[in-house]
VMD Tcl script that draws the C-alpha trace (Angstrom):
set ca {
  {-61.11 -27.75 -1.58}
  {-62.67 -26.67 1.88}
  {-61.03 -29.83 3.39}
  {-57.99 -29.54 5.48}
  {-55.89 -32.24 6.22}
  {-53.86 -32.08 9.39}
  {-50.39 -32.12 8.81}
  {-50.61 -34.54 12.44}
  {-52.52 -37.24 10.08}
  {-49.90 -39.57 9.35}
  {-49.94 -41.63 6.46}
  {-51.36 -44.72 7.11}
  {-48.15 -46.93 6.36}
  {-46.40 -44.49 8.75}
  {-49.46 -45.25 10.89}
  {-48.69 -48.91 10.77}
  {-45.01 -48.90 11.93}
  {-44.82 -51.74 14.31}
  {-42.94 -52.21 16.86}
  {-41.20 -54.89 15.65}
  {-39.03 -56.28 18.79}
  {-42.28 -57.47 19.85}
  {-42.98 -61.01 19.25}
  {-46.23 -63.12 19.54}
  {-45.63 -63.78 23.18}
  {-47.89 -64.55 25.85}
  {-52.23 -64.36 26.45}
  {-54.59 -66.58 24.97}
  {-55.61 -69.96 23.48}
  {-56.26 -69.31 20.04}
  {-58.86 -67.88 17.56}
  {-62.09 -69.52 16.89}
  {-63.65 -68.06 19.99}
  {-66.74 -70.22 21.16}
  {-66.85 -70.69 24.68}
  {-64.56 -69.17 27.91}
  {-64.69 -65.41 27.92}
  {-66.76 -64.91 24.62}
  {-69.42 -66.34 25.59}
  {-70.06 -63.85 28.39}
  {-71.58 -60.69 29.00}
  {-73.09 -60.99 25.74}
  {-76.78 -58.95 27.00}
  {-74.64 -56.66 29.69}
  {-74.84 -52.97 29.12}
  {-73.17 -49.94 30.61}
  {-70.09 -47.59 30.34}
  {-67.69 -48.76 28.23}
  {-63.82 -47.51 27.12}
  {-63.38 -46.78 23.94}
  {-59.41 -46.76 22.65}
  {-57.46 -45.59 19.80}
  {-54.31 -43.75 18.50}
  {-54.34 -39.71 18.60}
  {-57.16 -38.27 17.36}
  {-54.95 -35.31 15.45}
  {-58.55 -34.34 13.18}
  {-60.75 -34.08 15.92}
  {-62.76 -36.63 14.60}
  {-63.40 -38.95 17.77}
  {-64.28 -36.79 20.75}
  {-67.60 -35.45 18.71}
  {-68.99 -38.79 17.76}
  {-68.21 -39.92 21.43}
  {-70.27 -36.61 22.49}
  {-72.89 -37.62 20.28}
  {-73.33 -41.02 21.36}
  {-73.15 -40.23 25.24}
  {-75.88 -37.63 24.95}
  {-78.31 -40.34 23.40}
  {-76.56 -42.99 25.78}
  {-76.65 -41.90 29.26}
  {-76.53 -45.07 30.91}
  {-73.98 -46.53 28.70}
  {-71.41 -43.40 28.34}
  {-68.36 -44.12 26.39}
  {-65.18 -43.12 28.14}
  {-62.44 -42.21 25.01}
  {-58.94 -43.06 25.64}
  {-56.61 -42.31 23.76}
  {-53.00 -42.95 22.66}
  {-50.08 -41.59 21.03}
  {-50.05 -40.87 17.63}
  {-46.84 -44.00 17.35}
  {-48.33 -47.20 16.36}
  {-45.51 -49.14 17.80}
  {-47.14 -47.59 20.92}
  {-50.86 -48.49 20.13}
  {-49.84 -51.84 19.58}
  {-47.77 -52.17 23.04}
  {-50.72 -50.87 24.79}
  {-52.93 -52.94 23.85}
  {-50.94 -56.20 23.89}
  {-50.73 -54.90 27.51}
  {-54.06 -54.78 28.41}
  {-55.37 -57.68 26.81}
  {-52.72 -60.09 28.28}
  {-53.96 -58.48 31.93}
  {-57.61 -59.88 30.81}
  {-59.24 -57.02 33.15}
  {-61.57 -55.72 30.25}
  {-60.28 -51.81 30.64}
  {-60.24 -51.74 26.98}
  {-63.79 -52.33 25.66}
  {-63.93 -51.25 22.22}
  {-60.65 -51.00 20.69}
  {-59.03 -49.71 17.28}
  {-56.98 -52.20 15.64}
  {-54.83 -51.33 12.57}
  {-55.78 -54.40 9.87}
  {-52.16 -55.88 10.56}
  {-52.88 -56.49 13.49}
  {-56.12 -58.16 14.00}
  {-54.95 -61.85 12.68}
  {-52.66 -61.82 15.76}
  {-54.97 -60.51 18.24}
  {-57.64 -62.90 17.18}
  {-55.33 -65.65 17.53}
  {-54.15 -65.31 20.86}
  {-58.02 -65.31 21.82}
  {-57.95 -61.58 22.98}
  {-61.03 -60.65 20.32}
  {-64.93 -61.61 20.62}
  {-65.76 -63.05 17.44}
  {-68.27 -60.70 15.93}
  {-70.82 -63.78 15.24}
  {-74.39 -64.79 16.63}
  {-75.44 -62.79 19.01}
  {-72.76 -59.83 18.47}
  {-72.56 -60.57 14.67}
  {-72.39 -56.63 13.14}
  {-74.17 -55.88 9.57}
  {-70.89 -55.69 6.49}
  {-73.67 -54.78 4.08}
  {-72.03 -52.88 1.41}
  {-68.40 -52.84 2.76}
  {-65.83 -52.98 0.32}
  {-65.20 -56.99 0.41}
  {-61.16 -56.07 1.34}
  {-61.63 -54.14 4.27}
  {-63.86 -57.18 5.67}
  {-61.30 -59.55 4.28}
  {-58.46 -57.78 6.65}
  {-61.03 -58.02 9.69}
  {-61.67 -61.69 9.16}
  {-59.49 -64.62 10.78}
  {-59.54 -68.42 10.04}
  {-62.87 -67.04 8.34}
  {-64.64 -65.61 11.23}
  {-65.31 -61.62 11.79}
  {-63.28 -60.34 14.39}
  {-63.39 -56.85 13.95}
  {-65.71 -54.53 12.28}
  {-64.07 -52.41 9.61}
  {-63.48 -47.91 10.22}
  {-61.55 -46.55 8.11}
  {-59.83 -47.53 4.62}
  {-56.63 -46.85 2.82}
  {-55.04 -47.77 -0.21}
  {-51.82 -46.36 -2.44}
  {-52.51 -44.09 -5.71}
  {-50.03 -42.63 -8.28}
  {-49.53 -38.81 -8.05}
  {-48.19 -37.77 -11.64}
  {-47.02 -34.57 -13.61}
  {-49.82 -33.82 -15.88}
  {-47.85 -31.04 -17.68}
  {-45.47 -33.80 -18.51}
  {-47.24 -37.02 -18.63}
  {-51.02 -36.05 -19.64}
  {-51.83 -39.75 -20.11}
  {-51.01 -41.50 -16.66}
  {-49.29 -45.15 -17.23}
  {-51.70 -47.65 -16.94}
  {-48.86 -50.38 -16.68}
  {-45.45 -50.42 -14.47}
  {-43.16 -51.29 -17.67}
  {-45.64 -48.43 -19.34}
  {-44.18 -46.31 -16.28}
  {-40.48 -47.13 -16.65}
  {-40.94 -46.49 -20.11}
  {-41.54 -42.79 -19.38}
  {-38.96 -42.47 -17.30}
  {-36.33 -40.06 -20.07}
  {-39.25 -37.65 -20.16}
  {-38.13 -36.91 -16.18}
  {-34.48 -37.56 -16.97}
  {-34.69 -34.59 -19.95}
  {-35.91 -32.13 -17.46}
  {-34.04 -32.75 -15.19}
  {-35.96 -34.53 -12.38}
  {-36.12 -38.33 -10.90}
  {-38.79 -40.27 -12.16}
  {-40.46 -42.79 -9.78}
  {-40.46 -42.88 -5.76}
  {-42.20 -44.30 -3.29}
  {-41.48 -45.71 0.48}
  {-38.45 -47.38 0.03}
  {-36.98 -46.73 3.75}
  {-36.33 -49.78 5.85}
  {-39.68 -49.52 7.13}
  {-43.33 -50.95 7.29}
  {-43.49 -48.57 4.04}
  {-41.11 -50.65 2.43}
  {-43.37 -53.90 3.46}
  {-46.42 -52.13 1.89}
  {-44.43 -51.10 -1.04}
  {-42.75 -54.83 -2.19}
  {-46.30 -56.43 -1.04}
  {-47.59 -54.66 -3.56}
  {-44.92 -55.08 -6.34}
  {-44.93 -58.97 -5.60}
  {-49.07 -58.73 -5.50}
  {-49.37 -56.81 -9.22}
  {-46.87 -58.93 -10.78}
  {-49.22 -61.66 -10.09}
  {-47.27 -63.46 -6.48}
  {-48.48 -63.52 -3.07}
  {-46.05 -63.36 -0.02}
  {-48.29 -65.82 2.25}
  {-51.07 -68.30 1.74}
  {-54.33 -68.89 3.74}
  {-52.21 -70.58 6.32}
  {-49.79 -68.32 6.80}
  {-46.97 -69.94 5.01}
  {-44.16 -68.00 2.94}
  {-44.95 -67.96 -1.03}
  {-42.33 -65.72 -1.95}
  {-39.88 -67.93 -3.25}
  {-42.17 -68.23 -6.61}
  {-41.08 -66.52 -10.39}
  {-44.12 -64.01 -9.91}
  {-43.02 -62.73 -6.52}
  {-39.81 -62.50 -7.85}
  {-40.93 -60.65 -10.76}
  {-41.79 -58.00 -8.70}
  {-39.29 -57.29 -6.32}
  {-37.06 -57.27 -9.75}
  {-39.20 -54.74 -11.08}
  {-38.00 -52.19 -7.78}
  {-34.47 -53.97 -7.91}
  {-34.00 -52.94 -12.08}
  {-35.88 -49.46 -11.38}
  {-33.51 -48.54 -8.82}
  {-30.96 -49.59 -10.72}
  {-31.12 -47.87 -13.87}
  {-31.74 -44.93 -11.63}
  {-35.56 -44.81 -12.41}
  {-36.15 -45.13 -8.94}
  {-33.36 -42.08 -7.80}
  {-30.32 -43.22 -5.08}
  {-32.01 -41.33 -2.78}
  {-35.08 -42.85 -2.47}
  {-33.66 -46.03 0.03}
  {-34.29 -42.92 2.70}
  {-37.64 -42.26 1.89}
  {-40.57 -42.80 3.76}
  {-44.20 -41.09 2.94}
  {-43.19 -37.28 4.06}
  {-39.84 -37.02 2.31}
  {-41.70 -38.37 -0.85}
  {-44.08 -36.17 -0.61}
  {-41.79 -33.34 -0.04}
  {-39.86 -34.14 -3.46}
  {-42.89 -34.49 -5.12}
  {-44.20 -31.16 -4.28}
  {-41.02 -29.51 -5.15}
  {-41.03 -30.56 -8.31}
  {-38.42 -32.54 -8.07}
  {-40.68 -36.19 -9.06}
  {-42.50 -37.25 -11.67}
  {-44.52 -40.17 -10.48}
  {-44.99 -40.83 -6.47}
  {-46.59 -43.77 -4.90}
  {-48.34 -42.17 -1.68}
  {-51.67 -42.52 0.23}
  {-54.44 -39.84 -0.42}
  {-53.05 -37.76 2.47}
  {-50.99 -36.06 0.06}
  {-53.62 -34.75 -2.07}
  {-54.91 -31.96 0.11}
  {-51.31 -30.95 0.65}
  {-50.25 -31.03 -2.52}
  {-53.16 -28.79 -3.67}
  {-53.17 -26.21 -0.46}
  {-49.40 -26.31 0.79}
  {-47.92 -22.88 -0.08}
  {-44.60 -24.15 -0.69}
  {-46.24 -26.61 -3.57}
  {-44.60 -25.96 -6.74}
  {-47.24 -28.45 -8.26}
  {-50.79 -27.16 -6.96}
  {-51.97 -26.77 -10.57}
  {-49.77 -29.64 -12.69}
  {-50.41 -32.76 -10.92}
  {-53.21 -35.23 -11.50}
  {-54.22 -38.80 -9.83}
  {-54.33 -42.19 -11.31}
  {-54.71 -45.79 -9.74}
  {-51.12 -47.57 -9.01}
  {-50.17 -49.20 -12.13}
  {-50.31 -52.31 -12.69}
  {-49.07 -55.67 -15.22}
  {-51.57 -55.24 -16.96}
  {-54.41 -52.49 -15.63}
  {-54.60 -51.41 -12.02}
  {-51.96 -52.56 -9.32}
  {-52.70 -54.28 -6.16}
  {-52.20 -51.90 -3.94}
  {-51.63 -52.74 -0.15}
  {-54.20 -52.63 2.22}
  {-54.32 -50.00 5.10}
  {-57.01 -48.24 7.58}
  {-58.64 -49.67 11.36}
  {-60.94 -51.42 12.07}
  {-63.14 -51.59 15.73}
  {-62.75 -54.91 17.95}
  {-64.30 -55.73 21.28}
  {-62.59 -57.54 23.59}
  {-63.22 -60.67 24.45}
  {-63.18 -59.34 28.63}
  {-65.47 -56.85 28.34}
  {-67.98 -56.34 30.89}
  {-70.59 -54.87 28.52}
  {-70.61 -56.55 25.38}
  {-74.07 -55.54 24.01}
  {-73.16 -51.75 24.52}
  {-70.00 -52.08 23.22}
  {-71.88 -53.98 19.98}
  {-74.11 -51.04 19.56}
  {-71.10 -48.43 19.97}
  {-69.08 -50.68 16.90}
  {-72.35 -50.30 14.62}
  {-72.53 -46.49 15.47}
  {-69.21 -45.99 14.65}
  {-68.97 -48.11 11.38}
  {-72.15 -46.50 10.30}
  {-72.72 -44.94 7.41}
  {-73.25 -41.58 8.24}
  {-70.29 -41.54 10.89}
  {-67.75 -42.25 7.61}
  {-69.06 -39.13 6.30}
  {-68.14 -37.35 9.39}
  {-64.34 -39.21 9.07}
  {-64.51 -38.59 5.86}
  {-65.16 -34.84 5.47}
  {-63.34 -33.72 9.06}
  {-60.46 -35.93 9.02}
  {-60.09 -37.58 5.32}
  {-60.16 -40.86 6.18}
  {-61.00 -43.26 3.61}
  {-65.12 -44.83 3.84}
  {-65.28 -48.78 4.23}
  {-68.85 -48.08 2.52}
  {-68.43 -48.29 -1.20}
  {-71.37 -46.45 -2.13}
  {-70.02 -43.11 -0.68}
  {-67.02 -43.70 -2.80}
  {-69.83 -42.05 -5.85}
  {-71.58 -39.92 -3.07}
  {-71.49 -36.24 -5.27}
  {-71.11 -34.08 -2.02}
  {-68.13 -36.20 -0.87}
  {-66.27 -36.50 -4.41}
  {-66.68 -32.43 -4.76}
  {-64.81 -32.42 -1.32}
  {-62.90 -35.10 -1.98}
  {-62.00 -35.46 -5.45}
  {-59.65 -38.26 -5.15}
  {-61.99 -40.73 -4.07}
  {-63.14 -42.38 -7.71}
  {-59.33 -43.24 -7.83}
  {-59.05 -44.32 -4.26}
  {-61.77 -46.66 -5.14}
  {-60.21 -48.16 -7.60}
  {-57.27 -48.79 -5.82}
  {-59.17 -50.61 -2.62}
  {-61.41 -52.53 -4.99}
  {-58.14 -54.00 -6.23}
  {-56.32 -53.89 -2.68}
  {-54.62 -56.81 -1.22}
  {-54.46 -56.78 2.60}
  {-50.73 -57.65 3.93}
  {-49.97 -60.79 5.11}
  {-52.38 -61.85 7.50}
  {-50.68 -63.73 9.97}
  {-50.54 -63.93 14.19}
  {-46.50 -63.17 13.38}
  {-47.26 -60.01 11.41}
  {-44.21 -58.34 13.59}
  {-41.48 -60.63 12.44}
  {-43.47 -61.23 9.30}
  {-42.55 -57.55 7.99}
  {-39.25 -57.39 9.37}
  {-38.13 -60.43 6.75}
  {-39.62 -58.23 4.27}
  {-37.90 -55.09 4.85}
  {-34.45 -56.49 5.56}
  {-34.79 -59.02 2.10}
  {-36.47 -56.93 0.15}
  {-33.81 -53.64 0.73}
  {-30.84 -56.07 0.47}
  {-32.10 -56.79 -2.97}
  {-32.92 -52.91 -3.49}
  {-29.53 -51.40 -2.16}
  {-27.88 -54.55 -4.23}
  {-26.12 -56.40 -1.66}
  {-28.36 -59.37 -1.94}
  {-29.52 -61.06 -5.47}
  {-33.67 -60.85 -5.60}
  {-32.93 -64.74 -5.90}
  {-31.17 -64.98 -2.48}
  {-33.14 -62.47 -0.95}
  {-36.57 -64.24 -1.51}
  {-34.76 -67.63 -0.95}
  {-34.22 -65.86 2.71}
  {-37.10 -64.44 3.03}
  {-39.24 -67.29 2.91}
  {-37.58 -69.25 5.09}
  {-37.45 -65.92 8.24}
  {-41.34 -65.75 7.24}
  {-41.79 -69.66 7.86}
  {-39.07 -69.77 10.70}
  {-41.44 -66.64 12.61}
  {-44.52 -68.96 12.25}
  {-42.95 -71.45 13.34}
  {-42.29 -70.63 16.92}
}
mol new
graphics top color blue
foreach p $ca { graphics top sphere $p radius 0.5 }
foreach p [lrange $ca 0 end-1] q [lrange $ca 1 end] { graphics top cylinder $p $q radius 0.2 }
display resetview
């Protein structure tokens, strides 16, 4: 393969655990950004601070060297954070409430930037600091963009694929009742079938969002208002609720998050796993894999093709206080640039926003999942995009695992779940 993955590169839904005691407290006067602090220091150059979570892959402090040695008068100062994302997003609620600009150039995780952007803490990326999309895949711009207006330039990209057994499914499903239907082929050797991120966790939000997004629902409309008490949505939380319990899904599997997954998987203890790309390399290089050789890739399955897989990756916002808004401009576009996502993509696997370097032949040799990765972004649904994303998910998990674990109906659970997701936007 050539490409390692650091073990310290956390999945990206494990990435997106949110702190979720925080509420939507405090700073700001709403998106839409025209006047007040974004319309200042639009022309102003100099040093800037650029912010994001632990850079485990060394991918950050190079490009950073890079652009300082053809920057001298506008150095870029990297700080950085822990690798928790419940601690990103404290930090950063932090500074931008304090409106002292220390943060100039910040990475966002896509769940986040709806609420950001509405408490005015984001300079709309329009106009005069309007940054070229050309060629991004249209969901990572989709997850940057609030009330319809670019606040953040998209990084980095993620979406959920289907590691399988090829030595006992050579054809992967193409269809989640196509799935379920192979199911006794695990059962007669001995293994559990289907797993994915069923923990009481953002996992868990990524994992129904996408069950209730395939079978056709959507958990929130443009406006941010609950749409989960609808048959489709129901539809697919039943489809997790009847997997897990007809033992399809194993017992067990209400614990997992992406590592323990992962770690049944390569044991040879799973048959089909629901994961980000992450586990590829490790799969393939890990000495205690049992399944180097025997297991192949496929997109998520879907009704009736490809599932909608959720949405993950960063994407790079400037705050609205910055003191040097055209640097920081010309920093975003380096960063977002085409060749910079080869760099993430080749030293620390992270997924291209570009499309065409999904079919680049030097990256696919290195990166062989990437044709399926595609697949599953082009047909990616970010999560609910909404300045309550914190309370948001937390209706999710607890509904959606009362309904798993079976002490809620999926009827009563998505009766109660739309009414916590309207009750969070509404205060």
């Amino acid at each position: 393969m050539g490409i390692k993955i650091s073990r310290m590169y956390v999945p990206m839904a494990a990435a997106a655990t949110l702190a979720l005691a925080l509420t939507a407290c405090g700073g700001g006067t709403g998106g839409g950004g025209g006047g007040g602090a974004a319309s200042e220091n639009l022309d102003s150059r100099g040093p800037i601070t650029y912010v994001q979570g632990k850079d485990n892959s060394d991918v950050i402090r190079p490009l950073v060297d890079k652009w300082n040695a053809a920057h001298p008068d506008e150095k870029v100062t990297f700080n950085e954070q822990s690798d928790k994302a419940d601690q990103q997003h404290d930090d950063l609620v932090q500074r931008f409430q304090a409106k002292n600009g220390d943060y100039d150039v910040a990475s966002v995780d896509v769940v986040w930037t709806a609420e950001f952007a509405a408490k005015g803490w984001l300079q709309p990326l329009k106009d005069k600091m309007a940054v070229d999309t050309t060629g991004f895949l249209p969901a990572t711009v989709a997850a940057a963009t609030y009330k319809d207006t670019l606040y953040a330039a998209p990084q980095t990209s993620d979406g959920g694929i289907l590691y399988y057994r090829k030595d006992l499914v050579p054809t992967p499903p193409k269809t989640w009742d196509e799935m379920m239907g192979m199911c006794p082929i695990a059962k007669a050797k001995g293994i559990d079938c289907y797993a994915g991120q069923m923990a009481q966790y953002e996992g868990l939000t990524v994992n129904v969002a996408e069950a209730i997004n395939t079978a056709g629902g959507t958990v929130v409309d443009k406006d941010g208002k609950a749409t989960v008490d609808t048959a489709d949505a129901k539809a697919g939380l039943n489809n997790l609720v009847q997997a897990y319990k007809d033992g399809n899904i194993p017992k067990q599997a209400v614990t997992y998050q992406e590592e323990q997954g992962r770690a049944s998987f390569q044991d040879g203890k799973l048959m089909f796993l629901r994961n980000w790309p992450y586990v590829y390399n490790l799969a393939k290089t890990d000495g205690s894999s049992k399944v180097k050789d025997t297991f192949g890739i496929a997109p998520l399955p879907g009704k009736t093709g490809p599932g909608a897989s959720s949405l993950g990756g960063h994407s790079l916002a400037v705050s609205v206080d910055s003191k040097h808004k055209a640097t920081a401009k010309d920093f975003v576009a380096f960063m977002t640039s085409a060749e910079t996502q080869k760099f993430y993509a080749t030293q620390g696997s992270l997924a291209p926003v570009t499309e065409s370097l999904y079919t680049d032949a030097a990256l696919v040799e290195k990166l062989p999942y990437l044709p399926v990765l595609l697949t599953s972004i082009q047909n990616a649904v970010p999560r609910p995009v909404t300045p309550f994303y914190p309370a948001v998910t937390l209706a999710i998990q607890q509904n959606s695992f009362a309904a798993i674990s079976g002490t809620k109906s999926v009827d009563q659970a998505m009766t109660d779940m739309q009414a916590a997701i309207n009750a969070a936007g509404a205060k």
